[in-house]
N, C-alpha and C positions, 0 to 999 in steps of 0.2 A: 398394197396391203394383202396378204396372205396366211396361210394356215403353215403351221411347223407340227410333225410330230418325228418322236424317234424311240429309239430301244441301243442302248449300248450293255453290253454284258461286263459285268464287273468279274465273274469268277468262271471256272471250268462249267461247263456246261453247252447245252443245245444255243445255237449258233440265235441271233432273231430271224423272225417266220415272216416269210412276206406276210400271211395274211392276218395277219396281226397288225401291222404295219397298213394294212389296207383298211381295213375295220376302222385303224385309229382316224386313217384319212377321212373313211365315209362318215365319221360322225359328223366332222364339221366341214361339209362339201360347201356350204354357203361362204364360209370365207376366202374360197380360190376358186370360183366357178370354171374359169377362163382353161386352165391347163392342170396338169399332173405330172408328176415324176417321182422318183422312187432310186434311193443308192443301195445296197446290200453287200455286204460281207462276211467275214466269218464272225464279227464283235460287234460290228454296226448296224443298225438300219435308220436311214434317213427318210421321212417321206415330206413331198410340199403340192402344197395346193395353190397356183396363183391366183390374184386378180392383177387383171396386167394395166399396170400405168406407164411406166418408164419401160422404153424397148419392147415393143410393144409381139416382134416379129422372133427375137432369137435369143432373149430372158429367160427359157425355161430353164426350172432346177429340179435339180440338187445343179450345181454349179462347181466344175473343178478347177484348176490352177493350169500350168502351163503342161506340168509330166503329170498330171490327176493325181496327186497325191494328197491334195486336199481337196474336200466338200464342203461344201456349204448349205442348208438348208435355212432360209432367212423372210422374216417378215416384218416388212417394215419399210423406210427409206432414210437413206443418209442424204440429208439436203444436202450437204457440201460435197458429194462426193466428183463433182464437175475438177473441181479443185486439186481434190485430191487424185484424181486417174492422171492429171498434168505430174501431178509430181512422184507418183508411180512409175510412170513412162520414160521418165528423165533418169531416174534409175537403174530403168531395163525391163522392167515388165511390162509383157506381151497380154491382147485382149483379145478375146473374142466374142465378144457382145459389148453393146451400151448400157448393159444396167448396173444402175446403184451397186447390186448386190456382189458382181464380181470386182469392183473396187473393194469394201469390207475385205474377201477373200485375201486380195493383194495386199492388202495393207495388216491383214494378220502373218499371212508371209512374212510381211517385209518388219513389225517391231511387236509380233506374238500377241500376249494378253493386254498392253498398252495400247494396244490399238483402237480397244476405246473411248477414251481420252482424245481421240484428234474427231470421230463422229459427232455430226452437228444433229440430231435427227428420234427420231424414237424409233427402236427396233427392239426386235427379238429373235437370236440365230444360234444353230448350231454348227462349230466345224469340227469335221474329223481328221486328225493326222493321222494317215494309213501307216505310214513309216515306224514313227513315235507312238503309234497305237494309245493315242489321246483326244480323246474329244473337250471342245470348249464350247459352252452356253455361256450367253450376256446379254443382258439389258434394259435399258435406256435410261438415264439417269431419276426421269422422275417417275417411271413406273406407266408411260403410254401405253406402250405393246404388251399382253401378259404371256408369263412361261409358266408352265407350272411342271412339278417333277413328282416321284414317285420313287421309291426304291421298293423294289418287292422279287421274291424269289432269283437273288442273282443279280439282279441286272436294274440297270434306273434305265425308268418310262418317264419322257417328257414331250408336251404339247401346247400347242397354246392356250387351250381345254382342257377341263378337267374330264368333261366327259371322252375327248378318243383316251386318255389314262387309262378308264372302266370300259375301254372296249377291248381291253387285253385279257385273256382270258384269265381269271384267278387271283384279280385286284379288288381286294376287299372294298364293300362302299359303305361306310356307315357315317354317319352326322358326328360331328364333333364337339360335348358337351360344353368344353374349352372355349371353341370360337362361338356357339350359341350364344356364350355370356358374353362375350363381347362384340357380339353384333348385338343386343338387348345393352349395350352402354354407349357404344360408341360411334352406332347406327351400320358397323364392317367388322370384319377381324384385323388386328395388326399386323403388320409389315413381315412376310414369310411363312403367314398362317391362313387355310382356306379354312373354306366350312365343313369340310371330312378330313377325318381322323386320316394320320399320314399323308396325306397330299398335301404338299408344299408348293407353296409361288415364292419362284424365284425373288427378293426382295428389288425395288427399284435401284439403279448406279450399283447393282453386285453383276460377277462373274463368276462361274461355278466349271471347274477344270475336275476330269474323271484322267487317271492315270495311274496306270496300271493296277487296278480294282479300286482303289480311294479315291473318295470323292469330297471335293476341299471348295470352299465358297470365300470369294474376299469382295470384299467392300472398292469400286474403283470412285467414287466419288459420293458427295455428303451435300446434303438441303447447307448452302452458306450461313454461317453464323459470323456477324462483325462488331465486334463491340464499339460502344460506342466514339473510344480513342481513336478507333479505326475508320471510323465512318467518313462522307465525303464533304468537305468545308467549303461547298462550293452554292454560287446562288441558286434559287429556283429554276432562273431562264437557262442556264448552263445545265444543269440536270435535264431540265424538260428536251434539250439540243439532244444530250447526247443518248439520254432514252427513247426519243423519235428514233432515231437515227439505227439505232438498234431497232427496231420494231420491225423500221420501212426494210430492212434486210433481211429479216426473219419474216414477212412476208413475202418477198421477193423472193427467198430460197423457196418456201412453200406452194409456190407454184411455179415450180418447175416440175413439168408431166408433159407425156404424151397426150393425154387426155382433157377435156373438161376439166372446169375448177372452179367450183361453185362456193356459195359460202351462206350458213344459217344467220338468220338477224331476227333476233329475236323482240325489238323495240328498246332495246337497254345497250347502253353506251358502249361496252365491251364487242358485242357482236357486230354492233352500227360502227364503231371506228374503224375496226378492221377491214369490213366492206369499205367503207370510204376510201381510207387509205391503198387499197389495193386498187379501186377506182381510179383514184390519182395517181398513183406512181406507176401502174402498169397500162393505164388509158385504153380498157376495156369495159365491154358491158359485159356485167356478171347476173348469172343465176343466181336468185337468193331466195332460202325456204324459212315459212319460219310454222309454228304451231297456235292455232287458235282454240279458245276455250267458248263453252256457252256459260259457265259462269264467270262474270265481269269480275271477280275476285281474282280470277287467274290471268283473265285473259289480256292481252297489250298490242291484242290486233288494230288500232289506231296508231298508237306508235310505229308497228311495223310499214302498215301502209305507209306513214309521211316519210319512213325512210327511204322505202323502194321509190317513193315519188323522187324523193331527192338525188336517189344516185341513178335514177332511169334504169334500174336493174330490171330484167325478167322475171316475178316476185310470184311463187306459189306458198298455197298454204294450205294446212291440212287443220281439218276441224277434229279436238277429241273430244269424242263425249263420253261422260259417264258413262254409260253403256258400253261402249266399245274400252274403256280404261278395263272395265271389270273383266268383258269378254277376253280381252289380251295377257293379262296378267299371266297366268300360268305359261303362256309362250314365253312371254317377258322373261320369270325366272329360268323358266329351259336355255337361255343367254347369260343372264348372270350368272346360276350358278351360284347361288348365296340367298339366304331369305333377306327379305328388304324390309323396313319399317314404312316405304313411302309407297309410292305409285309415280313419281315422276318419271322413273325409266320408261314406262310404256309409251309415253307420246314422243318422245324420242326413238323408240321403237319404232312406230308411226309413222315419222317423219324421213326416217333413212330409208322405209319402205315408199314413199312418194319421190325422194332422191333417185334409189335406182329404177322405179316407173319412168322417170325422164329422162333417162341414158346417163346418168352423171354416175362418175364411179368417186371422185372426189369434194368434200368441202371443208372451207376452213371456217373454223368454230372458236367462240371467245371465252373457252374454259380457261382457269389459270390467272385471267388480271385480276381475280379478287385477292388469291392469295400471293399474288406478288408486288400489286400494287395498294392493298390494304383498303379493302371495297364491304367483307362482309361485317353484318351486326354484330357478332361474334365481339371484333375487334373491339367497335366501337365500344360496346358493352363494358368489355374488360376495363378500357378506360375512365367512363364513368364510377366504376364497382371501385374502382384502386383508388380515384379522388373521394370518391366517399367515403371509402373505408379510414380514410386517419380523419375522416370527422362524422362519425356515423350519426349521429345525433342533430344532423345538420338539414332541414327542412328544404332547404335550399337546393342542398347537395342530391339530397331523393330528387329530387323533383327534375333532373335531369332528364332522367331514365324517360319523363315523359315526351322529351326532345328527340328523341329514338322512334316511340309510338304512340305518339299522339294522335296520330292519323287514320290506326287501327285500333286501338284501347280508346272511346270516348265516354263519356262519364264518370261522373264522382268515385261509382262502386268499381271501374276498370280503372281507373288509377290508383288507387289503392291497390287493388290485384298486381300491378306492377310495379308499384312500390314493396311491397310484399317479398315478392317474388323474388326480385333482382336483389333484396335488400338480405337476402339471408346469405351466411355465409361468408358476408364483410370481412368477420376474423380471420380467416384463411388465407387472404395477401400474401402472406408468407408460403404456401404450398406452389411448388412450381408449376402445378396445372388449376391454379386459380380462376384461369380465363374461363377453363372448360367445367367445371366441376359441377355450378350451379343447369351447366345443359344435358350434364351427362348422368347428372341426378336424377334430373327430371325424365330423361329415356329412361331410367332402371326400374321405375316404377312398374314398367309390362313385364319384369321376373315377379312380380306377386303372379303371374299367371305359372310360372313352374310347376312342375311335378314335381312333387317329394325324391322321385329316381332322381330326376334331370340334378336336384341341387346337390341330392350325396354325389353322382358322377360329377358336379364341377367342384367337390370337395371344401366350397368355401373358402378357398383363392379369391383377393380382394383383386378384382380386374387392372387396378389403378399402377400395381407395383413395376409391372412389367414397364408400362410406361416411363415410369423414375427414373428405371435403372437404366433405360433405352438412350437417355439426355445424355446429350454430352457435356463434359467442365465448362465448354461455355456458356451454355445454354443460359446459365445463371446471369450473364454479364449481360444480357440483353434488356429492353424495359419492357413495359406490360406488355404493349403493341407486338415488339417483337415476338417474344415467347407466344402469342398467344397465334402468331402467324406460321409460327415453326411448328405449334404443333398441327394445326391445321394441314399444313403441308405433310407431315409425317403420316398423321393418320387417315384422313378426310380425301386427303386430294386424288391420289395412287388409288388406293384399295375401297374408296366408294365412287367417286367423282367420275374419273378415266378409267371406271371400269364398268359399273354398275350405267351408269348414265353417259358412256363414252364409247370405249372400245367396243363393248358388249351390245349395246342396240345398233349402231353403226355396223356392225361386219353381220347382225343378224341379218343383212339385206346387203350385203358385198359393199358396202360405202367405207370407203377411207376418212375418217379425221384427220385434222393436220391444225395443230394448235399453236399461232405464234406466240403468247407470253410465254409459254414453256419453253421458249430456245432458250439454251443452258446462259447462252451470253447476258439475255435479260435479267434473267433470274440470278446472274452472280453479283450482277451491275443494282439490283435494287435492292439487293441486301447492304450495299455501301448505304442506302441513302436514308438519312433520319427520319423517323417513324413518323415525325411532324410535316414532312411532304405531302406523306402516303393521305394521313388524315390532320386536315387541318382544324382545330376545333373540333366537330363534329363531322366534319366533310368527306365522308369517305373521297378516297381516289382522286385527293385532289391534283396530284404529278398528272396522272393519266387526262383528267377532265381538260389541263392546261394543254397536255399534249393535241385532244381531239378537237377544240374547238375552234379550230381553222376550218376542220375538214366537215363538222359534225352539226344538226341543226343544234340552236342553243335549247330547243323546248327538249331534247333529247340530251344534251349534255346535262342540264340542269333538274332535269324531275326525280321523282326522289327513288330512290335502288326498289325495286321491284325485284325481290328472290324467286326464280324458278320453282315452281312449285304447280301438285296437279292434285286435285281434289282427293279425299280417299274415303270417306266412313260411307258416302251415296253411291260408290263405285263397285263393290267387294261383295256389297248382299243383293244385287237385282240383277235381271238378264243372265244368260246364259253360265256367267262368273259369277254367277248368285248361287244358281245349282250347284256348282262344284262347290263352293263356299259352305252351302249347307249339306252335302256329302262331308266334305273332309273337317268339322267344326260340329257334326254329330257325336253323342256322348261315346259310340260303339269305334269312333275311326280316332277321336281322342286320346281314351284311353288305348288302343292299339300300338302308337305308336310310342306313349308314354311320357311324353315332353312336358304336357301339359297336364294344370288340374280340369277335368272336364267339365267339375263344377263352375269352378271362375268363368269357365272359357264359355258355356251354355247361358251365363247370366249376361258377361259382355254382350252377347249375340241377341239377347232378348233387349238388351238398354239400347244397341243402336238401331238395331227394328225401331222400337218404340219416340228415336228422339227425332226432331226435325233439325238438330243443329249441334252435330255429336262434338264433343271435344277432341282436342286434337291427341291429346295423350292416348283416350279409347281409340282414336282412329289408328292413331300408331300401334296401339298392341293389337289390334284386331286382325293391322296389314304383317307383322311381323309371325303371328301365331298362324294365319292361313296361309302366309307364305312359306313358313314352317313346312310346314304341313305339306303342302305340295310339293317340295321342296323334296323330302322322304317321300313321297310316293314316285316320282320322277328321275330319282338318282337310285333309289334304294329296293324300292318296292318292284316297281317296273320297268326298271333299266332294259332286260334283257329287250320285251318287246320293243320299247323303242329302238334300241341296237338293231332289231330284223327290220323295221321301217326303212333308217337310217342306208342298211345293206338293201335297197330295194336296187334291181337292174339298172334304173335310169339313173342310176350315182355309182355305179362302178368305175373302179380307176380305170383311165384310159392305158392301157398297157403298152400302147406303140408310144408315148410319151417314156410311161417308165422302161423299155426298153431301151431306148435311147439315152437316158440318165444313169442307168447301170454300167455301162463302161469302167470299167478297170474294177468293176465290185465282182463278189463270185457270182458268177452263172447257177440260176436255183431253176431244177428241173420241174 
C-alpha cells in the first residue's frame, strides 16, 4: 500500500514544479514511509510514496516499461498478478523487478484501458504514455483504494488525498454546501463527490484517461444486478461449495506478501471466519488484533478472546476509552477528510496504530460479508416494513419488528417506540429507496441545526433525486433484499465504509487492508444467489453461517449480529476533545464559520452536558456539527500551517530515490 500524487498539464503553459510535486508527497509521508520516487517532464509529474510488501528490495517507483516510455505511479496490489506476469512473459515481455505493480504496467502495454478487467485486487494508479502524451487513472472496482482529482489553473492535480491536492499552491479549499447535505442524509457524500467544492474522487470500477488536454471518465464495471430469472437454481449445499471455494482463494491470494500478515477479529462471525479459514488452508499461526471498549454495550472482548483461544492465534488488543475516542477525533478527521456523524473511525485509528507498534504492515479484515452476503439490520428491516406494509393494520405483522430488537428495546413504552417508528412510511413500498428512507429521515433531522446561509447555498435540492436517477433499468427487477443491498453498496460501502472506517485509519499508521468478500469473483457469484440464502426468515448471513461453521466456534456462529459501533455523546465534550469541542461549538467560532445556527448548536451543547444518557440522533448531530467544524478549521482555516509541519526536514523526499526514478523524464536544474 502506498501514496500516489501527480500534476499532468492539460494546456500551454509552465511545465509541473518538482516542488509541488514534493509538497504533495510530504503531506501524506505516512502512507509510503519505506521509499520515494519522483517522474518529471515537460507535461507530467508522477510522485509515489511506498510501503514496501511485495519486492521488498527493487519495487521502487514511479516504474517504467522495457524503452521507459511508460510510468507508472500505483497504490495498491493486484493479487493475481503471479498469474498474470506468466502470461506476460509468454508474450514477450521483459522484467525487472517482482512486483505487482510492473505487471499492471505490462499488462496496460499489452490491452490499454482493459486491462482493468483481467485485475483481481484494489488499486489506484496512474500511467503515462510519454510517446502518445496521455496519462491513464483507475480504480478498483468497489472503491478500496481512493483517487481523488482536481482540475485547477491548466492542469488536473490527483492524489490519493485530498489534502497533497491543497498542497499545490493556488487550489482553492472551501467545504461543499452540496456534499454537507448529504453527509447530514446519508451519513457520506455520493459516488464522485468529496466534501470540498471541486474536488472529485474518482468513482469506484471508473477510469479517467487525459489526452491531449480532455479529460473523459468511463465506467469499466457496475455493483451486479440479477434478476430474479437469472438467479441460480441450485441447492444450499452447492451454493455453500462453491462460495467456500471462492472465499478460500480470495484468501489465499491475499496473503501473498513479502511481509507479515495478520488479521483483525473483532468477536463477530465475519472477521472470526476468515481468521479461521486462513488458519486452515494456510496452516499458520496468525497475529490477530481486535479493539476493546469499557462500555459493555460496545464491547465483544469475550468473544474475541474464545476466538484467539480457538485458533492459538498471537491476539492483541487495544483498550478505547472515552477519553482517548474524544482526544483522537480531530486526528481522526485529519484521515478522513469528510465530517463523520459517528466516532467509530477513531478506534480503528487506534488499532492500526497498535498493528504497526508490532512490525505488521498487513491485515486482513471482514468488511464487505455484510453487504454481500446479506448480514445488516438495514436488510432485514426492509423486509419486515414490505410484509407489513400490504397489511399495515396487522398487529401481528408490527410485532415483528420486535424480533429484530427485542434485546435492545425492552419494555412496553420501547416497543411502541419501535413500532412507531419502523411503522411510518408503510406507503412508500413503491419508492425505490424504501429500504433506506425511514434511516435516512431520521439522520436529516441534524439539518434543523443549519444556517439560514448554509440552506440558501444548498438551494433546496431534495438530496434523494440524485440517487433515482443514479439506478439502473434493473435495479427495479430486484426484490426488497436486493435493492436494499445495492444501495448500501453504492452508497455506504465505498465512500463511508472503505474509506472513513478503512483505508483512511489503516494507512494513518502505514497498515495495509486486504478485504476478501470484496474479491470481485464473490461479489459477482452472490449476486446470482436468492435473497432467501442470504437471509433466511430473519437470519441474517445464513450462506455464510453455513459456510463457517466447520471452521468456526458454534457460540460465535450463532450469537446474535453485534454492529460495530463506538460510543459518542460521553466522548466529544470531556478531556482534552472537550476543549477543542468547546472552542469550535462557542457562539463566536459558530457563527464564523456560518454553517450552523449557533443558537441550536449552544442549546444541543447545554442538553448533552446536562443528560446522563444522550440520544442517539443528538449524539449524531453533535458528532457531525464538531466535526464540521474541525473539519474547516483544518482544511480551510489553517491548511497552510499544517502544510509547514507536514514540510518539516525529517519528511523530505529522499532525492537519491527520486533521482533514480527520473530517467528518461527532463532533468530539472
Amino acid at each position: 500500500m502506498c501514496g500516489i500524487v501527480g500534476i499532468c498539464r492539460l494546456s500551454a503553459g509552465e511545465p509541473p514544479d518538482l516542488g509541488d510535486i514534493q509538497r504533495m508527497m510530504a503531506m501524506v509521508r505516512y502512507r509510503g514511509p519505506d521509499e520515494t520516487g519522483v517522474y518529471l517532464d515537460d507535461t507530467v509529474g508522477l510522485g509515489h510514496l511506498r510501503l514496501s510488501i511485495i519486492d521488498l528490495t527493487s519495487g521502487g517507483q514511479p516504474i517504467h516499461n522495457e524503452d521507459e516510455t511508460l510510468w507508472i505511479t500505483y497504490n495498491g496490489e493486484a493479487f493475481n498478478y503471479v498469474e498474470l506476469r506468466r502470461e506476460l512473459e509468454e508474450k514477450g515481455h521483459r522484467f525487472y523487478t517482482t512486483t505487482d505493480t510492473e505487471v499492471v504496467l505490462h499488462l496496460y502495454e499489452q490491452e490499454g484501458p482493459e486491462c482493468v478487467k483481467r485485475l483481481n485486487g484494489q488499486f489506484a494508479f496512474a500511467i503515462w504514455d510519454s510517446v502518445n502524451q496521455e496519462l491513464f487513472l483507475a480504480r478498483d472496482r468497489v472503491g478500496i483504494r481512493p483517487l481523488h482529482y482536481a482540475i485547477h489553473d491548466g492542469r488536473l492535480i490527483f492524489a490519493s488525498e485530498i489534502k497533497s491536492i491543497f498542497a499545490v499552491s493556488g487550489v482553492p479549499r472551501e467545504l461543499d454546501p452540496v456534499s454537507l447535505d448529504q453527509i447530514f442524509t446519508f451519513w457520506t457524500v455520493l459516488p464522485g463527490r468529496t466534501a470540498f467544492r471541486d474536488i472529485h474522487e474518482l468513482p469506484p470500477g471508473h477510469y479517467l484517461k487525459v489526452s491531449r488536454g480532455s479529460v473523459e471518465t468511463r465506467q469499466y464495471w457496475e455493483i451486479p444486478i440479477c434478476a430474479r430469472k437469472d438467479q441460480l437454481d441450485l441447492s444450499v449445499e452447492a451454493l455453500c461449495d462453491q462460495a467456500r471455494e471462492l472465499l478460500v482463494d480470495a484468501i489465499r491470494l491475499r496473503f501473498r506478501a513479502d511481509v507479515p500478515v495478520g488479521c483483525y477479529v473483532s468477536g463477530g462471525l465475519d472477521s472470526s471466519g476468515i481468521a479461521a479459514m486462513a488458519t486452515e488452508t494456510l496452516g499458520i499461526r496468525l497475529n490477530t488484533f481486535g479493539i476493546r471498549f469499557e462500555q459493555g454495550a460496545f464491547d465483544e472482548g469475550l468473544h474475541q478472546e474464545r476466538m484467539a483461544s480457538f485458533l492459538g492465534s498471537k491476539h492483541r488488543e487495544i483498550w478505547a476509552s472515552s477519553e482517548q475516542i474524544g482526544d483522537l477525533f480531530a486526528q481522526t478527521l485529519w484521515h478522513a477528510e469528510k465530517p463523520l456523524l459517528r466516532t467509530a473511525p477513531v478506534p480503528l485509528y487506534m488499532l492500526s496504530g497498535m498493528v504497526n507498534e508490532c512490525g505488521l504492515k498487513v491485515v486482513l479484515t471482514g468488511e464487505g460479508a455484510d453487504e454481500v452476503f446479506g448480514g445488516y439490520n438495514i436488510f432485514k428491516e426492509a423486509k419486515v416494513r414490505r410484509f407489513w406494509s400490504r397489511r399495515p393494520e396487522s398487529a401481528t405483522r408490527a410485532a415483528l419488528v420486535d424480533e429484530l430488537y427485542g434485546y435492545v428495546f425492552r419494555g412496553v413504552r420501547a416497543k411502541r417506540f419501535l413500532a412507531s417508528f419502523f411503522g411510518n412510511g408503510l406507503d412508500q413500498f413503491h419508492d425505490p429507496l424504501f429500504s433506506h428512507l425511514i434511516r435516512w429521515s431520521n439522520t436529516s433531522k441534524a439539518k434543523t441545526f443549519f444556517s439560514r446561509d448554509l440552506r440558501a447555498a444548498i438551494g433546496g435540492a431534495d438530496p434523494y433525486e440524485p440517487v433515482r436517477r443514479s439506478l439502473p433499468p434493473e435495479y427495479n427487477q430486484l426484490d426488497t433484499v436486493g435493492k436494499a443491498q445495492y444501495l448500501e453498496a453504492m452508497i455506504f460501502l465505498s465512500n463511508y465504509l472503505l474509506s472513513s472506517q478503512g483505508d483512511r485509519m489503516a494507512m494513518g499508521h502505514s497498515v495495509e487492508i486486504r478485504l476478501p468478500f470484496l474479491d470481485y469473483r464473490l461479489i459477482e457469484f452472490m449476486a446470482r444467489v436468492p435473497s432467501r440464502w442470504k437471509i433466511l426468515g430473519l437470519s441474517e448471513k445464513h450462506l455464510l453461517k453455513k459456510i463457517f461453521r466447520p471452521v468456526v466456534p458454534a457460540e460465535i456462529v450463532e450469537r446474535n449480529k453485534q454492529p460495530y459501533r463506538a460510543p459518542i455523546g460521553d466522548c466529544l465534550l470531556n478531556g482534552a476533545g472537550g476543549e477543542l469541542a468547546m472552542e469550535l461549538l462557542a457562539d463566536s467560532a459558530v457563527r464564523r464559520t456560518a454553517m450552523f445556527d449557533s443558537g441550536k448548536v449552544g442549546k444541543l451543547v447545554e442538553k448533552l452536558m446536562a443528560s446522563e444518557n444522550p440520544s442517539e440522533i443528538d449524539s449524531m448531530a453533535l458528532a457531525g456539527i464538531l466535526s464540521t467544524q474541525i473539519i474547516h478549521r483544518q482544511f480551510v482555516e489553517d491548511f497552510s500551517a499544517r502544510e509547514q509541519d507536514a514540510i518539516h526536514p525529517d519528511t523530505v523526499i529522499d532525492r537519491r530515490v527520486q533521482s533514480v526514478s527520473q530517467r528518461g523524464g527532463r532533468k530539472r536544474d
